[in-house]
DRENDO-1510 file (C-alpha; in Angstrom, 1 decimal, always signed):
<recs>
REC; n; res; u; v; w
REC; 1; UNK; -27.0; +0.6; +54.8 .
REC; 2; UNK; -25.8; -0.3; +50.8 .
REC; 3; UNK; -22.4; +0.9; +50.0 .
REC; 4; UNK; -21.0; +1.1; +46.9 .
REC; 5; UNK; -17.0; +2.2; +45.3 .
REC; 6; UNK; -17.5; +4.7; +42.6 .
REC; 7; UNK; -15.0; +5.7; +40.2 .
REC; 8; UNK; -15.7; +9.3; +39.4 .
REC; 9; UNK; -15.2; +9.2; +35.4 .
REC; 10; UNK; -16.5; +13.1; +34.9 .
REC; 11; UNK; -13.7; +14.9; +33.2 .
REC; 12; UNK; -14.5; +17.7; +36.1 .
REC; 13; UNK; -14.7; +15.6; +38.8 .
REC; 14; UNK; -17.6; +16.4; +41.4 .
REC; 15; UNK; -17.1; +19.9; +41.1 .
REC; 16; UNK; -19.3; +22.8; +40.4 .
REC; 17; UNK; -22.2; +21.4; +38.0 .
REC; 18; UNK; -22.4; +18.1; +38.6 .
REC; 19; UNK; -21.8; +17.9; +42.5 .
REC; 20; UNK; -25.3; +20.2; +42.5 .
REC; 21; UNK; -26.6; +17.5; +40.3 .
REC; 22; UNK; -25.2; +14.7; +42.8 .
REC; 23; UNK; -26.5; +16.8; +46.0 .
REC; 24; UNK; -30.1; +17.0; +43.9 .
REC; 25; UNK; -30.2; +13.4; +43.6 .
REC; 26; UNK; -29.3; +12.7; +47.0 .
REC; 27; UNK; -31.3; +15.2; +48.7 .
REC; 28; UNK; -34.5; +13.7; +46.8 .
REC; 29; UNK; -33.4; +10.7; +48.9 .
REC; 30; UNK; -35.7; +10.3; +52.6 .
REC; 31; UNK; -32.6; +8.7; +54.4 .
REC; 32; UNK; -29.1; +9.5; +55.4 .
REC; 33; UNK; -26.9; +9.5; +52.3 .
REC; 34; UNK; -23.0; +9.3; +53.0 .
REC; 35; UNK; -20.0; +10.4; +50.2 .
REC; 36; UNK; -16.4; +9.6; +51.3 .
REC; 37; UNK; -13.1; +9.9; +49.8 .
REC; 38; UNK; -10.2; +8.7; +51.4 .
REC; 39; UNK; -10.2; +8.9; +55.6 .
REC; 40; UNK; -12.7; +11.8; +54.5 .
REC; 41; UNK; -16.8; +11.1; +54.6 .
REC; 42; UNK; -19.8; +13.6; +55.2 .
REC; 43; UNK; -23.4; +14.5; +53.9 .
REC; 44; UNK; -24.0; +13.8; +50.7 .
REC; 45; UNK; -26.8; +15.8; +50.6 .
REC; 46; UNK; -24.9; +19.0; +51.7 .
REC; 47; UNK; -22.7; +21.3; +48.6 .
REC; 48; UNK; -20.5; +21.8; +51.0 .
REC; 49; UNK; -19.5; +18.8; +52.0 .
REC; 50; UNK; -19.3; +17.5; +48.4 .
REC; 51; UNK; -16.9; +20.1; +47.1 .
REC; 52; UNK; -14.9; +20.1; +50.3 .
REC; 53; UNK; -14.2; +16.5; +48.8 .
REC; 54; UNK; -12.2; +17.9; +46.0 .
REC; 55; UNK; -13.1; +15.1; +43.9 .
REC; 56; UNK; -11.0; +14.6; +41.0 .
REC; 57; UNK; -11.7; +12.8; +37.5 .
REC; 58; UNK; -10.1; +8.8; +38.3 .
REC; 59; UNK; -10.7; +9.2; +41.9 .
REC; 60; UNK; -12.4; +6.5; +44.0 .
REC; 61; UNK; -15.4; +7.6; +46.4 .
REC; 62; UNK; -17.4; +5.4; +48.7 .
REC; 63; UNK; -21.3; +5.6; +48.6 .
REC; 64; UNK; -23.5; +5.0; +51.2 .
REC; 65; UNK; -27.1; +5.0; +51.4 .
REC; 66; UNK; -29.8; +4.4; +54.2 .
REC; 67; UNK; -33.0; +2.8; +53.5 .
REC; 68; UNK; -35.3; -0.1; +51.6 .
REC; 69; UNK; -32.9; -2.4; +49.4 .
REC; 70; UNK; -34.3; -1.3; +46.3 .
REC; 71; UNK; -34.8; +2.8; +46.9 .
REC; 72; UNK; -30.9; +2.9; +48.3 .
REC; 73; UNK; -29.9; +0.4; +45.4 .
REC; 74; UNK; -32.0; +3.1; +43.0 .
REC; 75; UNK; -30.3; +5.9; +44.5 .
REC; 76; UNK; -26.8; +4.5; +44.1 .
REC; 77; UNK; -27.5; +3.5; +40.6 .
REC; 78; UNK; -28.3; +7.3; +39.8 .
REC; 79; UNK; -25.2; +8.6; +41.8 .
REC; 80; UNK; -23.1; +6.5; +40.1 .
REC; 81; UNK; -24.5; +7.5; +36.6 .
REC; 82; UNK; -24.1; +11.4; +37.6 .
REC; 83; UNK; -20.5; +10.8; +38.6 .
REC; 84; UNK; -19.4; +8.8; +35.9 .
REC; 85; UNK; -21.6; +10.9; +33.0 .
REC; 86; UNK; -18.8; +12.3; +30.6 .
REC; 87; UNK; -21.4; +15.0; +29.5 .
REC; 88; UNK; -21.8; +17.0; +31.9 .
</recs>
């Protein structure tokens, strides 16, 4: 499993339009994707979960993602891009 430590630079965090973004990304994803924040991890693939997060704009959040080196490499890549994407 490929981990990664994300720092969420979207001025809103992972709330509302972007964490449906993230949870679009990860759901396209055929293994087990993991968000954590803190003592806290779950689903990335769920809404729920990712809200329940409250993920703030600075905050750190652990990545992890099941499957072939480069598709769970691939995957982080774009999580990390949605997270730290100042646009949306």
């Amino acid at each position: 499993m490929k981990e990664r430590l994300i720092e969420v630079k979207n001025p809103h965090g992972l709330h509302a339009r972007p964490a449906a973004l993230f949870v679009q990304k990860a759901a396209s994803h055929p293994g087990k994707v993991l968000i954590g924040k803190g003592e806290k991890e779950g689903d990335a693939k769920s809404i729920l979960t990712v809200m329940s997060l409250g993920i703030e704009p600075g905050e750190t959040i652990r990545l992890r993602a099941e499957g072939e080196k480069e598709q769970a490499e691939a995957l982080l890549d774009a999580l990390q891009a949605i997270a730290q994407d100042q646009t949306i």
